[in-house]
BALO-503740 format. One line per 10 residues: number of its first residue (from 0); their letters; for each residue x, y, z of N, C-alpha, C. Coordinates in pm, whole numbers. Atoms other than C-alpha are relative to their C-alpha. Layout:
N
NUM> A> X,Y,Z,X,Y,Z,X,Y,Z ~ ... $
//
This chain:
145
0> XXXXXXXXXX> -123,-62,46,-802,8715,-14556,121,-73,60 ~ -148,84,-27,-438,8526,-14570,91,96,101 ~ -76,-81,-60,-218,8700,-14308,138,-18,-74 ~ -134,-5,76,143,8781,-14484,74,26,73 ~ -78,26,-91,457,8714,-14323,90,160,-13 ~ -96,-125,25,682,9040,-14275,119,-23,100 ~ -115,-6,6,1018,9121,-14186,69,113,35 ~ -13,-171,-43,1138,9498,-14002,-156,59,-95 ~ 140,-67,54,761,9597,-14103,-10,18,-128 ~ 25,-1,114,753,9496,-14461,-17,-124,-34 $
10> XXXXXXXXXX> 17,117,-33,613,9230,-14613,66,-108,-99 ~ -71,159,65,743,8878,-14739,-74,-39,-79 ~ 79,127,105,555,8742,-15046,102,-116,-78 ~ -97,104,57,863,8550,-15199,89,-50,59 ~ -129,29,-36,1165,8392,-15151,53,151,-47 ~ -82,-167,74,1339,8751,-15366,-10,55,144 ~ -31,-78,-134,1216,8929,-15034,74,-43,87 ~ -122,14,-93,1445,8727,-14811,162,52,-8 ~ -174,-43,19,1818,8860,-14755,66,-146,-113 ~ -29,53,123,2003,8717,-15040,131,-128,69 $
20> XXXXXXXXXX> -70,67,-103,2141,8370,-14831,-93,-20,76 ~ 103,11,-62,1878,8328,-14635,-17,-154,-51 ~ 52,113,-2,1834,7968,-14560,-112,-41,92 ~ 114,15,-124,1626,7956,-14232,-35,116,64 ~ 39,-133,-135,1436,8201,-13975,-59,-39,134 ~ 35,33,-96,1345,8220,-13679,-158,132,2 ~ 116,-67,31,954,8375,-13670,-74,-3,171 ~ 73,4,-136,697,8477,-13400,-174,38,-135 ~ 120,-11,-11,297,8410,-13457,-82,39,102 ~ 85,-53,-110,64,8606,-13262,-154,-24,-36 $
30> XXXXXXXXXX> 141,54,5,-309,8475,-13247,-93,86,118 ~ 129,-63,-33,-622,8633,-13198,-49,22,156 ~ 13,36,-133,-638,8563,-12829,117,65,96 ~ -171,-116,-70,-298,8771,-12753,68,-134,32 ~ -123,49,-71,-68,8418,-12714,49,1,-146 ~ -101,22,88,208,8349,-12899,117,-85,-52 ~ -86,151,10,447,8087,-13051,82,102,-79 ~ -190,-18,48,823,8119,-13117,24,-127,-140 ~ -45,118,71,961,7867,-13393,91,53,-135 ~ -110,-50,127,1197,7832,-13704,-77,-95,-93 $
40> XXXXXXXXXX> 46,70,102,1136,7751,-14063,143,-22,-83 ~ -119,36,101,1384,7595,-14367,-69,66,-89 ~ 80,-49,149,1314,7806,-14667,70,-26,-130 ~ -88,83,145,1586,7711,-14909,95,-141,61 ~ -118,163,-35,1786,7333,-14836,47,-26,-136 ~ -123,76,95,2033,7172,-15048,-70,-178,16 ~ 104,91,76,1863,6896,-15258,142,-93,-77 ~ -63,77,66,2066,6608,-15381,-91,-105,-107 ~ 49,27,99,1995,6542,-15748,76,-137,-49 ~ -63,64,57,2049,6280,-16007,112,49,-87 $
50> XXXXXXXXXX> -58,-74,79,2353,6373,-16208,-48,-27,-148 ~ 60,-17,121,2275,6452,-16579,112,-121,-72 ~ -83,69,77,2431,6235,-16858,136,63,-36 ~ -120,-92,80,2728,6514,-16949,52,-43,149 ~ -86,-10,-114,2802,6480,-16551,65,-141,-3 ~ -48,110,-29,2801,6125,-16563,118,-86,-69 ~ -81,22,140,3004,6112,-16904,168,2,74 ~ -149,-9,-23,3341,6277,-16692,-35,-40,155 ~ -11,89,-142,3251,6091,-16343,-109,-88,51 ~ 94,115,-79,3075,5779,-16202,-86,83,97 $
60> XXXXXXXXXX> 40,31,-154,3027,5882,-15884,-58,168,5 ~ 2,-123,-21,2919,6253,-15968,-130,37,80 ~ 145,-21,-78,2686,6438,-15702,-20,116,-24 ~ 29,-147,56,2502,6723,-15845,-123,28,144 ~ 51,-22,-140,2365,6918,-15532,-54,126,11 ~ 49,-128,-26,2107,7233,-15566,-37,49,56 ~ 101,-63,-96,1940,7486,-15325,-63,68,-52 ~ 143,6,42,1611,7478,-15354,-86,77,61 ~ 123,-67,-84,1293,7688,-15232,-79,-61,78 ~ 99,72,-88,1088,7522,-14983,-136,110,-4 $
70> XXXXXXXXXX> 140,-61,-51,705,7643,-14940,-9,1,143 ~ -70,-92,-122,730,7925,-14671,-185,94,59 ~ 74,-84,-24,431,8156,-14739,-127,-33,29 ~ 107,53,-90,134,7976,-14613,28,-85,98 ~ -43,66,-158,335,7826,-14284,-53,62,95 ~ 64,-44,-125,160,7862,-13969,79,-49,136 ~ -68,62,-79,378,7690,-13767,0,-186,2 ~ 48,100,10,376,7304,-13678,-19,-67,113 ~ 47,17,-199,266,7298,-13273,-179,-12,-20 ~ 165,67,-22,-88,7127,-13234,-59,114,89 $
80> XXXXXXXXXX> 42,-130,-58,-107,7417,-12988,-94,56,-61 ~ 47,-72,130,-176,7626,-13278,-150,-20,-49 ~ 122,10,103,-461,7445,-13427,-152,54,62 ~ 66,-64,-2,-745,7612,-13432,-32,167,40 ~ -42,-163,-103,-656,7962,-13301,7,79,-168 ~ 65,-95,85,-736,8271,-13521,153,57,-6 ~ -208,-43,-12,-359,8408,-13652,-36,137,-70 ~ 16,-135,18,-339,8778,-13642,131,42,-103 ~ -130,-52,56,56,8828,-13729,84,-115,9 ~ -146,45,26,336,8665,-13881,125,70,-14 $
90> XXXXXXXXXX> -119,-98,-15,671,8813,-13811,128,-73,-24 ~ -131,44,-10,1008,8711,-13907,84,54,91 ~ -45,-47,-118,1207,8792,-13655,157,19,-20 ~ -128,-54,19,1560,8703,-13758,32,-94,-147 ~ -36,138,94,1736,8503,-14093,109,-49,-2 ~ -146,76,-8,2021,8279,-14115,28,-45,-145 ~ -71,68,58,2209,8111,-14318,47,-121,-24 ~ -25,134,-2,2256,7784,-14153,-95,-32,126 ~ 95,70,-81,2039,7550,-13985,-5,35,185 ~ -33,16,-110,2248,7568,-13668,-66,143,76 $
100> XXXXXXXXXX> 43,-146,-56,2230,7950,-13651,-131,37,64 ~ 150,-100,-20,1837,8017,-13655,-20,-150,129 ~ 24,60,-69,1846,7692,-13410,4,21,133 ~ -14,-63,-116,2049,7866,-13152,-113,123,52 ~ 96,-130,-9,1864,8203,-13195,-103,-48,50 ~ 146,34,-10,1494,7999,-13170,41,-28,168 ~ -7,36,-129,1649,7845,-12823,29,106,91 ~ -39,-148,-119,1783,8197,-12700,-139,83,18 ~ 58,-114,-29,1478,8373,-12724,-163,-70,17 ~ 133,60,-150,1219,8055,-12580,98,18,123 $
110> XXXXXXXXXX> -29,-5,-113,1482,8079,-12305,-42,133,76 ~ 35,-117,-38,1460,8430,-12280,-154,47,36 ~ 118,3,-19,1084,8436,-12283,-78,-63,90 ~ 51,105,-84,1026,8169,-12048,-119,-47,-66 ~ 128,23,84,791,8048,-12276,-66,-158,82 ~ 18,143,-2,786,7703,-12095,-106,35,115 ~ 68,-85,-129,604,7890,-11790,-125,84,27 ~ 78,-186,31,468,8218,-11945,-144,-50,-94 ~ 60,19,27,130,8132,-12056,-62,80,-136 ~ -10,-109,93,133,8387,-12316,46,-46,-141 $
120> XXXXXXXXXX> -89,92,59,338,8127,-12511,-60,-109,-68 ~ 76,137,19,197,7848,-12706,105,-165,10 ~ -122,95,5,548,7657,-12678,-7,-94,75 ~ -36,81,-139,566,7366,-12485,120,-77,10 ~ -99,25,7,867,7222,-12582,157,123,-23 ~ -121,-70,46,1229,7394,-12637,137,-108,-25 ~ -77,85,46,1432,7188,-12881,-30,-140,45 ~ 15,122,-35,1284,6877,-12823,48,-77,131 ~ -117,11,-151,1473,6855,-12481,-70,69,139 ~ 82,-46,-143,1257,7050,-12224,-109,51,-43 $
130> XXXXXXXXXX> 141,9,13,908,7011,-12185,-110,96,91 ~ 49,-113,-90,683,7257,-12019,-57,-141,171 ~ -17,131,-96,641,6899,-11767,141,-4,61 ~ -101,44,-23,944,6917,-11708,98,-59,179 ~ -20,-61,-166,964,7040,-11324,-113,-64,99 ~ 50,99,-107,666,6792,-11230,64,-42,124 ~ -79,38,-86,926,6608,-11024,45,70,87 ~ -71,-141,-62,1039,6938,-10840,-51,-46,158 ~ 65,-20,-69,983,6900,-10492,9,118,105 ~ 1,-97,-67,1061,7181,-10365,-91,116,-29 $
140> XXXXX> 119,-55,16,782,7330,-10545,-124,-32,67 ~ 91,59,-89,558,7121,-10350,-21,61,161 ~ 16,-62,-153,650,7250,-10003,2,145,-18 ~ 2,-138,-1,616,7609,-10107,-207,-33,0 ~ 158,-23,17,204,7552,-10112,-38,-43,125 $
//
């Protein structure tokens, strides 16, 4: 059985179920084993087309530019973590509007989680910028043992 993504405890089969604007989210997967991964998805982007012949008729240079649906509802995430682990729940957690938005949100709430630490977490990165390695070098962790 496919697990289905939900949203305040209802569930997501389309794009229609997202808030109307809804470009990105920020989601939580919980796997069979009780850990869990944080991450964001793009569900609609802005697609730069060819312009049609009527566009091109009143401008050269015309850029016809639609937003589009991306394939959402069989995402599992995309952390190697992940692979192979038994996925209980998909949860949307929050939606945006713009890339930036669900970017901040995804970084406020691995910070908040300590996910880099908390083993509970399948995260090992946060934003490509801190690595659950990160504190190797620490030495003041060293003289505490």
């Amino acid at each position: 059985m496919e697990v289905q993504w939900t949203y305040k405890e209802k569930l997501v089969l389309s794009h229609s179920d997202l808030l109307q604007g809804c470009t990105d989210f920020v989601y939580e997967l919980v796997f069979k084993d009780k850990t869990k991964y944080i991450g964001k998805k793009c569900v609609r982007s802005m697609r730069r087309l060819k312009p049609t012949k009527e566009q091109l008729a009143i401008r050269k240079n015309y850029k016809r530019v639609e937003l589009k649906d991306v394939p959402f509802l069989k995402y599992v995430g995309s952390s190697k973590e992940n692979d192979g682990k038994t996925l209980v729940s998909k949860t949307i957690l929050y939606q945006s509007s713009s890339k930036k938005t669900s970017t901040y949100i995804e970084a406020a709430l691995l910070f908040e989680n300590d996910v880099l630490f908390n083993d509970t977490f399948n995260n090992i990165c946060i934003s490509g910028v801190y690595w659950n390695n990160s504190l190797d070098g620490l030495l003041d962790k060293e003289e505490e043992k």
